[in-house]
Every structure is written in C-alpha cells, then in structure tokens.
N, C-alpha and C positions, 0 to 999 in steps of 0.2 A: 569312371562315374558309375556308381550302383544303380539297377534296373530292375523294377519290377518283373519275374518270371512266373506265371499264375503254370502250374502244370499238373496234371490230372493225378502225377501219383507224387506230388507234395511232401504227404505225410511218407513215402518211402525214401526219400531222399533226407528227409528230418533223421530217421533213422539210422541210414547210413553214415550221416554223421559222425555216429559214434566211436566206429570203427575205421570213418574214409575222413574223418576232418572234416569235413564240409570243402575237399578239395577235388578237385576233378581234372585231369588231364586230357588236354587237348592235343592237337597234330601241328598247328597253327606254326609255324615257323616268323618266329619275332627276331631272328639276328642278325645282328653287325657288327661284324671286326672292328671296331673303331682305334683299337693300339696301334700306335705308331712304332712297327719295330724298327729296334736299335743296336741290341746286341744278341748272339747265339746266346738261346733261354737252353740251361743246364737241365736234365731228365729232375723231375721232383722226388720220383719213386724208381730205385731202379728194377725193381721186380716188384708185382702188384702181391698186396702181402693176403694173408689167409683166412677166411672169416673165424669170427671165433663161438660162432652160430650154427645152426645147417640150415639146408636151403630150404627157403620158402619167400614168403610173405611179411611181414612185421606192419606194426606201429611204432614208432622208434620219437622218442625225444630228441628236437634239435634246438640247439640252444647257440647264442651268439655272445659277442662280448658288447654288445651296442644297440640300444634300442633304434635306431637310424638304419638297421639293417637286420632285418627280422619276418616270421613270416605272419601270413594274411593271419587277422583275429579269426577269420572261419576254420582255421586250421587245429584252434587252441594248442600252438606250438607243438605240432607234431606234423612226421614227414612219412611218407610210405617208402620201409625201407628193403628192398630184393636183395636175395643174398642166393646165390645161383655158382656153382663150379667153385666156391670158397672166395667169390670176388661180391663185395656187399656196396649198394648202392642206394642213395636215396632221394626221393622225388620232394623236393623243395616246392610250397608258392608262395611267394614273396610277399611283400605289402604292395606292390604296383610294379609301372614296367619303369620305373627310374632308374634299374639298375638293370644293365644291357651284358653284361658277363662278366664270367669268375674265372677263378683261374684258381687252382689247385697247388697254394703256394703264394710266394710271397710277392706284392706289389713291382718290387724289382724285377720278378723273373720275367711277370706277365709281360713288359712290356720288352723283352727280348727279343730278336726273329726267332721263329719256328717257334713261337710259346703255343701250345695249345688250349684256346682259349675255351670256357664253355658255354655254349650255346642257349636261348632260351626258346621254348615254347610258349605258348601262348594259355594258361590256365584257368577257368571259370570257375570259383570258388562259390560256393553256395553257404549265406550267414544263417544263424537261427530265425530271421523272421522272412525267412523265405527270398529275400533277396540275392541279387548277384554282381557279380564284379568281375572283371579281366583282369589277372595280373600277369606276372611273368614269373614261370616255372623252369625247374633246373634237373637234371640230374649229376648229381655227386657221389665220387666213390667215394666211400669213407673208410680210412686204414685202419681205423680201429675203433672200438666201441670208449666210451666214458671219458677219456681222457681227451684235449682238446688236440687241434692240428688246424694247419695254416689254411687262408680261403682267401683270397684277395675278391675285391669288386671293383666293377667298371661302372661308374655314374653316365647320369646322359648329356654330362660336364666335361666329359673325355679324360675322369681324373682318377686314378686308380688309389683304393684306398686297402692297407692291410686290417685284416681281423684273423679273430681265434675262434674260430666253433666247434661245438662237440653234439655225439650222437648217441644217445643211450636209453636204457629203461624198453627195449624192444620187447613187443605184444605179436607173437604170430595170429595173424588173421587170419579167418575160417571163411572160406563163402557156404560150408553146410551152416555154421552157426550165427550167419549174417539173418536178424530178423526182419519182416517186414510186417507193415500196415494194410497190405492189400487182403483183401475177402479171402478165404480159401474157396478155389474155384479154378477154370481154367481161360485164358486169357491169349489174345493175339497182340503184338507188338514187332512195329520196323526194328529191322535189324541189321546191324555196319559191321563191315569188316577189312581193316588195314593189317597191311602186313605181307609178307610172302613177296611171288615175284609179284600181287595184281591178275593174275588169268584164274587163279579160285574163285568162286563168290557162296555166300550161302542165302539160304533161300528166306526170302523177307515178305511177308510178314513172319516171323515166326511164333510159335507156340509157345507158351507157359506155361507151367502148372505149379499153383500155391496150395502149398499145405501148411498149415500149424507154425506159420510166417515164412516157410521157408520155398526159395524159390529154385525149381528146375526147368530148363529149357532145354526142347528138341532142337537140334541145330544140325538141317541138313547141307552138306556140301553139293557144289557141282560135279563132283568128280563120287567112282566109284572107288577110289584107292586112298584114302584115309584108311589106316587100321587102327589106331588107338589115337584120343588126345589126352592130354596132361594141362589138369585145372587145379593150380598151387601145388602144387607137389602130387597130387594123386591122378593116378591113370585109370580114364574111361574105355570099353571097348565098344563099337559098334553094336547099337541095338536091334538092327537088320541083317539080314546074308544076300538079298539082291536089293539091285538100284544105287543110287548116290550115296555114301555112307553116312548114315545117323546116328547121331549121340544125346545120350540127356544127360545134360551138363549143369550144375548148382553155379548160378548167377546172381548177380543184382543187376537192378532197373537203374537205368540211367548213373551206372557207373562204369565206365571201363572196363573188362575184366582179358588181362592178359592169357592165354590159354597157347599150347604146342601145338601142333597136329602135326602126324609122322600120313608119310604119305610114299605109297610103292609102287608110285608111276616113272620112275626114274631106275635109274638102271643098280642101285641100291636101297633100301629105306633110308630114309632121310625127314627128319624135326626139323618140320618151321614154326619159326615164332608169330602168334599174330595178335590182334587186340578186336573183342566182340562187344559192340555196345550198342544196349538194344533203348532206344529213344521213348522215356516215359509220358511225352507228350501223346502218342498214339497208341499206348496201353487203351484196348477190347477185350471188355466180356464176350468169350468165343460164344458161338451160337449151338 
C-alpha cells in the first residue's frame, strides 16, 4: 500500500530520482525458501563470466519478457547496476513482494536440491509525487550485457514460472555529479552505518557541506586506523593525522551510498565494505 512520506529534504530525493530511479535499498530481509527440492540443481554458470565494463557504479536497463513481472513504475525501468573484480550485478525493485525468489535459470533447475535460490530484501521506492511503497528487491548477477539470459521466479502460489531478461544501455553514476536542491550551506544529519564485523561505528550527527548542488560529508570513525576509503571507484585519504580518522566524502541524502574503508588495526590492511546512509528527515541548518 502507498503512504504518504512528508520529509524535510523532498525536493533532494525528487532529484535523485534521476540518477537512483526513485529506488532505495533496504537491509529488511523478506525471505523464504518456499521450493520443494526434488532433484540435484546442475551449476547454471560454470565460471562466473567477465564484465565487459569496468568497475563502478551504472544505471543499467532491465527489461523482462512479461509485463506480470517487471519493476516498480518509481524505477522507470531501470536497476543499479555494480560491476566490481569483472563480476556485474544488479539491484532489481520489483512491482511488490508477490514475487518471493529467483533463481538464475530455468524453472526446472530452481526447484532441484541445493538450487540456490535468490533472496529478497525489503525495498522503499519513492514515486514522483512524493509517495512510497515496499516492494521486494533483488540482487542479480548478470552474464552479460544486451542480450537476454534465463531468470526464473517464485510467486507467493508456490509456483515457479520461467522468463527471459536482459540488461543494457549502462549510465556510470557520479556521486560528485549527483545534484541537489538543498541551500548551499552547511548542515547536520543522523547517520547509519552497516556493514563490516558491527564494532566500527561513525559519529552521528554528522556534518555536510553543500555547494553549487553538490554534496560533501565529514564522516568520522571510531577507530584511529582507517587510512583511505573508496567512494565509487575513487579513493579518499584522511583529512586529519591525530584522533579517529576523517574523511570528506561526496554523498547523497537519504540514499544509500556503498563506500570501502581499508583499515590497519589488524595484523595486515585489510577493505571492508560498508553502506553510509545519512536520514533526510533530520537534515539541520548547522549553527
């Protein structure tokens, strides 16, 4: 059911749109095995094949063969698509949660033992007139760009049906070139952090700064052993030399924004992946 969400920075979210779909991903865990296996499911892929991209970010075309199985209108048919170590993946949201998993392949295999089935999240897509919705979000590897490849689904009928989808026309996305609608100014906003083992945290409220639409945030850690992060493909260094280590990092408001941090508390450096998303309901003009 669609629900009014009245929120302070609206018109930044309208914005992101353009570049984010009007999709958002959540953590929300919505799954259930519901196949009954039957027989040993055959590998789909025997070696995971090689992007034919480099890594980043994208907006990517996804297309199906069935209007019955498509994604949210807030999306206007498009998925955010990762493409990382030559393995390309993309973040599907659906038209609702009536569809409970995919499977990477054909109806038949899905319901084999050991099929691995895929999983959904829980997704809050945002329409143009400021409304919202829950559907159920996926991620998909995709073997290859333009041409189509197998996708089975799982209804919440228990009844597995096959389809053909394809992935194409990718837009690498910028967060320096991501615009917004807020003032230029400097601003206070909570801020979340998943990912890692959980014993990191970074310090909330944090700080923003808008210029000429474009937005930077200081994001301090708990720890003093961050030495660089990696935000879409490019790498930050600490803007400090004592205390917790700080970065000012190009974000959006009330989106997601996947980011690395390499951290040398450990008996080698070592990248962890995490996800920073800072809540536009509590966007402050700093004092």
């Amino acid at each position: 059911m669609k629900k009014n969400k009245v929120t302070l920075a609206a018109a930044v979210l309208l914005a992101s749109m353009v570049l984010f779909s009007g999709c958002k991903k959540d953590t929300k865990d919505n799954s259930k095995n519901t196949a009954a296996p039957k027989a040993t499911a055959e590998a789909v892929q025997t070696e995971a094949p090689k992007a034919s991209i480099e890594d980043g970010t994208y907006l990517a075309d996804f297309k199906t063969d069935s209007s019955m199985f498509g994604l949210s209108e807030a999306c206007d048919g498009k998925g955010t698509l990762t493409v990382k170590d030559d393995i390309m993946k993309i973040h599907i949201s659906l038209k609702s949660k009536n569809i409970v998993n995919l499977y990477p392949g054909l109806a038949e295999d899905a319901q084999k033992e050991g099929a691995e089935l895929l999983q959904p999240v829980v997704d809050t897509v945002t329409f143009s007139d400021g409304l919202t919705e829950e559907v159920n979000g996926f991620d998909v590897v995709v073997p290859y760009l333009d041409d189509e490849f197998d996708l089975a689904i799982l209804g919440t009928k228990g009844k597995w049906y096959d389809h053909k989808v394809s992935v194409s026309n990718p837009q690498k996305m910028s967060l320096d070139g991501l615009k917004s609608d807020i003032a230029d100014g400097k601003y206070t906003i909570e801020a979340g952090l998943e990912g890692g083992s959980g014993k990191a945290t970074i310090t909330s409220p944090a700080t923003i700064n808008v210029k000429d639409g474009n937005i930077t945030a200081t994001i301090e850690w708990s720890s003093p052993n961050y030495d660089y992060m990696i935000v879409n493909g490019e790498k930050y260094m600490p803007v400090n030399t004592e205390g917790n280590s700080v970065f000012e990092i190009p974000v959006s408001v009330g989106v997601p924004v996947d980011v690395i941090a390499d951290t040398v508390a450990m008996s080698k450096p070592h990248e962890i992946e995490y996800t920073i998303t800072l809540n536009n309901d509590t966007l402050t003009p700093a004092e």
